[in-house]
C-alpha positions as CSV (number, residue, x, y, z in Angstrom):
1,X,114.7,186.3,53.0
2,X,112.3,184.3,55.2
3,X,108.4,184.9,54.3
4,X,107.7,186.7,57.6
5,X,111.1,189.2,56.9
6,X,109.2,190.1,53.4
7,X,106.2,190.8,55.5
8,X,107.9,193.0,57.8
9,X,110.1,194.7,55.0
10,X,107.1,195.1,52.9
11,X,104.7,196.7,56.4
12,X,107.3,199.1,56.6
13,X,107.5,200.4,53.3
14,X,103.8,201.0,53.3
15,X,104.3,203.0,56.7
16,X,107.0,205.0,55.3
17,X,104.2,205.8,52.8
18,X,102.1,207.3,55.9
19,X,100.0,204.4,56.8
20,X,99.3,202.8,59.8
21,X,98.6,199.2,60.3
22,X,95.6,197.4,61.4
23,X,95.7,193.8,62.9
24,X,92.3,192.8,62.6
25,X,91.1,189.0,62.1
26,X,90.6,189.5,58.3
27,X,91.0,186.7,55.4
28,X,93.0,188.8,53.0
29,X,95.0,192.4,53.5
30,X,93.6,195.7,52.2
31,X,94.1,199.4,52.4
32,X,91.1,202.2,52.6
33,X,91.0,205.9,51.9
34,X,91.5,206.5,55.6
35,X,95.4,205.9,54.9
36,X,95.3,202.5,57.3
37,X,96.4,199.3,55.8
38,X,94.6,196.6,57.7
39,X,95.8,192.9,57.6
40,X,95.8,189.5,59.8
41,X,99.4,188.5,59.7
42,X,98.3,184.3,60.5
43,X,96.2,184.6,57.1
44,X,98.6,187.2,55.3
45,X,101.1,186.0,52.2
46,X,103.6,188.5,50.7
47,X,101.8,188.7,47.1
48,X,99.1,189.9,49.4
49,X,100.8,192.9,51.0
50,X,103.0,193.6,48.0
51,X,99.8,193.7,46.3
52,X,98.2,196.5,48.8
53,X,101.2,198.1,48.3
54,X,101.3,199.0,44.8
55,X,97.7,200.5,45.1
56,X,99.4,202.6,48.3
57,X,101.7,204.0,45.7
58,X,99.4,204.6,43.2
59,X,96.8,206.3,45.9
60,X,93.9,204.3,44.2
61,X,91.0,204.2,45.2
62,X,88.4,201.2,46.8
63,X,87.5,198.9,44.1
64,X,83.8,198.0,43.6
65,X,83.9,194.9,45.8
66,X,86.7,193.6,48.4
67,X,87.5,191.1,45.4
68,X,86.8,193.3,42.2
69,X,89.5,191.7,39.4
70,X,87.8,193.2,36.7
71,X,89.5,197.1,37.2
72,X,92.6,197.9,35.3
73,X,94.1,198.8,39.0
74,X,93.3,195.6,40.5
75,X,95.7,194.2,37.5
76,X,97.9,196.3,37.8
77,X,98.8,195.7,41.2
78,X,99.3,192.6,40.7
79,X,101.5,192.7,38.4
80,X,103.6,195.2,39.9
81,X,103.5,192.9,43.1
82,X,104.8,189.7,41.3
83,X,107.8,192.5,40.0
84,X,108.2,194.0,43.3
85,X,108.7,190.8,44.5
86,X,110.4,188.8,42.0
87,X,113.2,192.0,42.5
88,X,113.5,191.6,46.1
89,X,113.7,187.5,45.3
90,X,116.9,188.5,42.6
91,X,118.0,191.6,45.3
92,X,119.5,188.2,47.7
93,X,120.2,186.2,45.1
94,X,117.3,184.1,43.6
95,X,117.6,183.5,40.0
96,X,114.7,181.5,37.4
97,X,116.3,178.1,38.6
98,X,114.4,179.1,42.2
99,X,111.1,179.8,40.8
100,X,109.6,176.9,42.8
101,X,111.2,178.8,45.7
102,X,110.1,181.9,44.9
103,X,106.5,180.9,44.6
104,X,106.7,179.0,47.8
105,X,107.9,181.7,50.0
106,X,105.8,185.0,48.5
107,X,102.6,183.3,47.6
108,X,102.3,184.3,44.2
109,X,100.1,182.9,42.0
110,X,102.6,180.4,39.9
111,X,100.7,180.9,36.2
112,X,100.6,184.6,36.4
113,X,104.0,185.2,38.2
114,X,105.4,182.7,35.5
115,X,103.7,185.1,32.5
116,X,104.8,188.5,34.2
117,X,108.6,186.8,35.2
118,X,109.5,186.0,31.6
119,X,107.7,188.9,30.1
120,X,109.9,191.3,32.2
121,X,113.0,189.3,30.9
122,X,112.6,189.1,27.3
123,X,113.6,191.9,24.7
124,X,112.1,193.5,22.0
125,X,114.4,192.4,19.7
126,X,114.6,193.0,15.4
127,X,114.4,189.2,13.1
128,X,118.1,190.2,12.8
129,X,118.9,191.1,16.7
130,X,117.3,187.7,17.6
131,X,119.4,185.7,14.8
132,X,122.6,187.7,16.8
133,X,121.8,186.6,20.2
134,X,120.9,183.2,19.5
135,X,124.6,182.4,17.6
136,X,126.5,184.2,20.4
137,X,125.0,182.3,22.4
138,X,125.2,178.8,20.8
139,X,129.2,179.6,19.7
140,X,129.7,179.8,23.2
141,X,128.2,177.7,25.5
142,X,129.5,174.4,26.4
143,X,126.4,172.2,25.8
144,X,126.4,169.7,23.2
145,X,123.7,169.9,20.5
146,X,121.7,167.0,22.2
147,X,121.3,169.0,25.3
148,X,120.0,172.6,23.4
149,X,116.5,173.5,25.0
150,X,114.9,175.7,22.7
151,X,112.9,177.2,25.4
152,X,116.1,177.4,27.7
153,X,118.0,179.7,24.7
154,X,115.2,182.1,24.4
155,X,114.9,182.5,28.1
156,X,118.9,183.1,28.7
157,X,118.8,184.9,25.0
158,X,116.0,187.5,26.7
159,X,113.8,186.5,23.7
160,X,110.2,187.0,23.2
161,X,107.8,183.6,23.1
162,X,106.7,185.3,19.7
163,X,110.0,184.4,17.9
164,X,110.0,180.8,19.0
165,X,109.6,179.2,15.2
166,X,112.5,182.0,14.1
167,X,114.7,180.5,17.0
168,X,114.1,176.8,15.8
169,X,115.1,177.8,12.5
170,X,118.4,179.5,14.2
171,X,119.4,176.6,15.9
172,X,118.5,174.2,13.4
173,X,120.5,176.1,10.7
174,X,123.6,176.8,13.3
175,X,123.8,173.2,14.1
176,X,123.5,172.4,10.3
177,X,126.6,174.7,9.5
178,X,128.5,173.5,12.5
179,X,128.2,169.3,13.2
180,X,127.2,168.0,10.2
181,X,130.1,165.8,9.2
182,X,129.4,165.7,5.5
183,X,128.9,169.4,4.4
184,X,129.7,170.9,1.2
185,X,131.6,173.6,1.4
């Protein structure tokens, strides 16, 4: 999808939430209480929009400012708006090799999209769960030892940042067991 079809997709969904929208020469979008959503589509991104959107679902309320980042709903939303959108990117075929993509087109900001992405994709998984995933994975992938990205396993594993030195220890022990020429045994 093109940036301005994510804008138009995105509009619609907030009309179909009983909204009207507002062109009005504005520097960022924004919804009131007076069920309007008002935005300046020259000026507009789709983090933006997606953004105004999750606090339509939620029916929240004005912050204390136009830019208040300190409430737990201003957060929220965008969070849910890097989701939202990082589903629709996947929904037509955009995968973590895009991200550059992604960001480009939507607007997101890259630090916190990259956070909230791999977040959503890891698993809560047990010491031994972990241990599982990592030697399924490295019995069968094709990649030579040399090439193994630690970082690149956990991601395709779906394993949290928190069991990074566990994974080193995985892949250092599987590759022990399995290429070293002169083991006893």
């Amino acid at each position: 999808m093109t940036e301005f079809e994510i804008i138009e997709y995105i509009i619609k969904e907030i009309e179909t939430l009983g909204y009207s929208t507002i062109v009005l020469p504005l520097d960022r979008p924004y919804t009131n209480v007076k069920r309007k959503f008002v935005t300046y589509p020259e000026q507009t991104r789709p983090f933006g929009i997606a953004h105004e959107l999750i606090h339509v679902k939620y029916k929240d309320k004005c912050g204390q400012s136009l830019c208040d980042t300190t409430c737990s709903y201003e957060k929220r939303a965008n969070k849910e708006a890097i989701l939202y959108l990082w589903e629709l990117f996947e929904s037509t075929g955009g995968t973590l090799n895009n991200f550059s993509i992604f960001i480009s087109v939507t607007g997101c900001p890259e630090k916190l999209a990259k956070i909230v992405i791999l977040k959503s994709k890891t698993t809560n998984w047990s010491r031994e769960e972990v241990q599982s995933q990592v030697y399924k994975y490295l019995t069968k992938t094709d990649l030579e030892p040399e090439n193994w990205n630690l970082y690149e396993i956990m991601a395709i594993c779906n394993i949290d940042h928190k069991w990074e030195h566990l994974v080193k220890k995985i892949i250092k022990e599987y590759y022990f067991i399995n290429y070293q020429p002169d083991k006893v045994g």
